[in-house]
C-alpha positions in Angstrom: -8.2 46.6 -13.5 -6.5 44.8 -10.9 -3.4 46.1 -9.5 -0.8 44.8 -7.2 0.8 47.7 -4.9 4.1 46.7 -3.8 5.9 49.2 -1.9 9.1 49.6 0.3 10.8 46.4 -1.1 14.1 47.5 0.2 16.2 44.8 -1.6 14.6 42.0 0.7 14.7 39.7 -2.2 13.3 37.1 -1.0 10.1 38.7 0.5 9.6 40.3 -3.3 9.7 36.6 -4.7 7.2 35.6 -2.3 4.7 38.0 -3.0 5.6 37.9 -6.8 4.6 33.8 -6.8 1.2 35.1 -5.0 0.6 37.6 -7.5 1.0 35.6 -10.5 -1.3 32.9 -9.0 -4.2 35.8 -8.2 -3.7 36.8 -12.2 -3.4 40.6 -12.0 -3.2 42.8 -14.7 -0.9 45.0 -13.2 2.2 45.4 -10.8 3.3 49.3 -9.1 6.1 49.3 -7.5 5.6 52.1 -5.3 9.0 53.7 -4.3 12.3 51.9 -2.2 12.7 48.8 -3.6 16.4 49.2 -3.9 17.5 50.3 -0.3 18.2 47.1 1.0 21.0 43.9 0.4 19.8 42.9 -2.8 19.2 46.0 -4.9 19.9 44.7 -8.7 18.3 41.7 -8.2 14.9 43.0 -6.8 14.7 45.7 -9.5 15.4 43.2 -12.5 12.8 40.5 -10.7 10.4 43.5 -10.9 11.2 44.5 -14.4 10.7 40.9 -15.8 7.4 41.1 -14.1 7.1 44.4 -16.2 6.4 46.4 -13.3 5.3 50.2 -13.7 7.7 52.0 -11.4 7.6 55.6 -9.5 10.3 56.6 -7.1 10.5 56.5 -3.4 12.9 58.6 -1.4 15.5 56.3 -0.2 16.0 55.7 -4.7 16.1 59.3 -4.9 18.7 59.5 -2.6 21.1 56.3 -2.8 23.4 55.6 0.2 26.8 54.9 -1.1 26.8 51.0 -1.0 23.4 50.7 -2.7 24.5 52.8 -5.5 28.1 50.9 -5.8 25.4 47.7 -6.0 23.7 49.0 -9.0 24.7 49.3 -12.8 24.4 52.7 -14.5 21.7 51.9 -16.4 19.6 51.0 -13.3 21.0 54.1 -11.6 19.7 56.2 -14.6 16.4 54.1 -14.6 15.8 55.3 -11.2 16.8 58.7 -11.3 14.4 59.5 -14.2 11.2 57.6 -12.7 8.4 59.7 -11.9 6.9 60.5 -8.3 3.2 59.5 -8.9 1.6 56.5 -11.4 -2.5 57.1 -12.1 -3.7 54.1 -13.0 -7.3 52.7 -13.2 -8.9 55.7 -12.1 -5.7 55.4 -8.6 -3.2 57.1 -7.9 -0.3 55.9 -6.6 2.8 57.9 -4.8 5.4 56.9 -2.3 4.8 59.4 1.3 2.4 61.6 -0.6 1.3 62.8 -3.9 3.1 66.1 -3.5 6.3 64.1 -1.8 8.1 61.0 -2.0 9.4 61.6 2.2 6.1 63.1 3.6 5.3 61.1 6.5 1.4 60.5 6.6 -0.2 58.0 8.9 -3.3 56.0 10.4 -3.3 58.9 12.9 -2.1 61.7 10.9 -4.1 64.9 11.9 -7.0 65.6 9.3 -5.6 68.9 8.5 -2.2 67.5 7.1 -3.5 64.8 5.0 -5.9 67.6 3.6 -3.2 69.8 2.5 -1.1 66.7 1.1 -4.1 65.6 -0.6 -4.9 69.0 -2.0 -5.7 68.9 -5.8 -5.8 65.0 -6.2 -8.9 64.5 -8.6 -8.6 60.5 -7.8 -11.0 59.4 -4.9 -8.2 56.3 -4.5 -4.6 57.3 -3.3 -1.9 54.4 -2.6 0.8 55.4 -0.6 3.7 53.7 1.6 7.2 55.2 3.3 5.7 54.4 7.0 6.0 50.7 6.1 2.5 50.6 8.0 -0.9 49.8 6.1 -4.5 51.5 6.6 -7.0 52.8 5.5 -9.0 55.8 6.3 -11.3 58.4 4.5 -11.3 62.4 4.3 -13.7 64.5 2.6 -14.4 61.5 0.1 -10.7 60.7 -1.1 -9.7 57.1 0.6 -5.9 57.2 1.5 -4.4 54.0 2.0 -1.3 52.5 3.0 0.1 49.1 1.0 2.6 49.0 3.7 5.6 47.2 3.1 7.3 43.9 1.3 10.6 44.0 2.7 10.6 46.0 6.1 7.1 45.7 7.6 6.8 47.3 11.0 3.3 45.5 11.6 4.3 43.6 14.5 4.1 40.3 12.7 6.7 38.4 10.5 5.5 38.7 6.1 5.3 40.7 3.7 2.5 43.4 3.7 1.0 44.8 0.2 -2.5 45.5 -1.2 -4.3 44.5 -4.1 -6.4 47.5 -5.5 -9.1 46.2 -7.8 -11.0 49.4 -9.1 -11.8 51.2 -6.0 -11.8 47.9 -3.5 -8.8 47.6 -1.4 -7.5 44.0 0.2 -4.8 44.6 2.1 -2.4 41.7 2.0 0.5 39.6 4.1 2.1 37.2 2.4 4.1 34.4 4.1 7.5 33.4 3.7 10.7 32.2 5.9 11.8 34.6 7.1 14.9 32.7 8.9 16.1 31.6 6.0 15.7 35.6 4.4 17.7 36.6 7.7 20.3 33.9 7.0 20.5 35.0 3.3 20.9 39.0 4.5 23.3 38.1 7.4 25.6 36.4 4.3 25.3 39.4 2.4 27.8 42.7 2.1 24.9 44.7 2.7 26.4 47.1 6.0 23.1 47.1 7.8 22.5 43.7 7.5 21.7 43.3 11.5 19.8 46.0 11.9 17.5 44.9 9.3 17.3 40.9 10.5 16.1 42.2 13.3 13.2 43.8 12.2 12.3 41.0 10.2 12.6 38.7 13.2 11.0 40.6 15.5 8.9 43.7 13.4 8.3 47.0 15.3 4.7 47.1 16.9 2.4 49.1 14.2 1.1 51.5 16.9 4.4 53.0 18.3 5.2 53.3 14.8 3.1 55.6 13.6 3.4 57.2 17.2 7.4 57.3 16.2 6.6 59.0 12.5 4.0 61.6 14.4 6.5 62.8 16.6 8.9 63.9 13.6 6.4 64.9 11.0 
């Protein structure tokens, strides 16, 4: 089986197409969207793209928790599709969480000490775990479970402009950028209503160095 893991869209709609038009082309036989893809200027319209693509859903924290203007952005059937997704999707032998399998907001990174990501990785019977939230990807290894993070489609703090994802086929991981203009994505966000509309152009012009970030997360784990 071969899965597309798209995490942390945050409503950057037009990251989400580009990766969808990749995705298509690569013929996968399945799409997880893996937590947050509404916190961001174009909440409806990313989660109906996804549904057409008949996306298998589990919720991040920032859909858990809605800020007030996403949630005015929303219908009440999409509110009550979010609220009732589950935290974790198993699927060919993977699982798949948001921050960690027992947490949608647990913050666990490339440099995470091993005793933490032991105890959030306590009881998983997969030997694959997906994960996002620190909009960072990796890959490491403890004790024979691989943890790996898709990073993230809409709000990448990789220190390069795209959108970062991963293709899981069985147990092989590709992690994946995908290209798209991004001016033209600021231009359309900077239009929008969307009340943090700056703050997120500019780390889609300039994304946050990948290092520091983790470093950031660390220091208020």
């Amino acid at each position: 089986m071969r899965v597309a893991a798209l995490h942390d869209v945050h409503g950057n709609l037009p990251a989400l197409e580009a990766v969808l038009a990749e995705v298509v082309s690569l013929g996968v036989d399945r799409i997880v969207c893996g937590g947050d893809v509404v916190a961001g200027p174009f909440p409806q319209e990313a989660l109906e793209l996804l549904l057409r693509h008949d996306a298998q859903f589990l919720r991040g924290n920032a859909d858990r928790k809605l800020n007030e203007w996403v949630a005015a952005q929303l219908d009440p059937l999409s509110r009550d599709f979010l609220a009732g997704l589950p935290t974790t999707v198993s699927a060919g032998g993977v699982l798949y969480c948001h921050g960690s399998p027992r947490s949608d907001e647990e913050i666990l990174t490339r440099v995470s000490p091993d005793d933490r990501v032991r105890a959030a990785l306590a009881g998983v019977t997969e030997r694959l775990v997906v994960g996002g939230h620190t909009h960072v990807q990796y890959e490491r290894e403890l004790d024979g479970i691989r943890l790996v993070n898709a990073g993230s489609v809409g709000m990448p703090y990789e220190g390069e402009q795209g959108a970062f994802w991963a293709l899981v086929d069985h147990h092989a991981v590709e992690l994946r950028r995908t290209s798209y203009p991004v001016g033209a994505a600021v231009t359309l966000i900077r239009s929008s209503a969307y009340p943090d509309a700056e703050q997120l152009a500019g780390w889609l012009l300039e994304p946050p160095d990948p290092d520091e970030t983790s470093a950031y997360f660390e220091s208020i784990a």
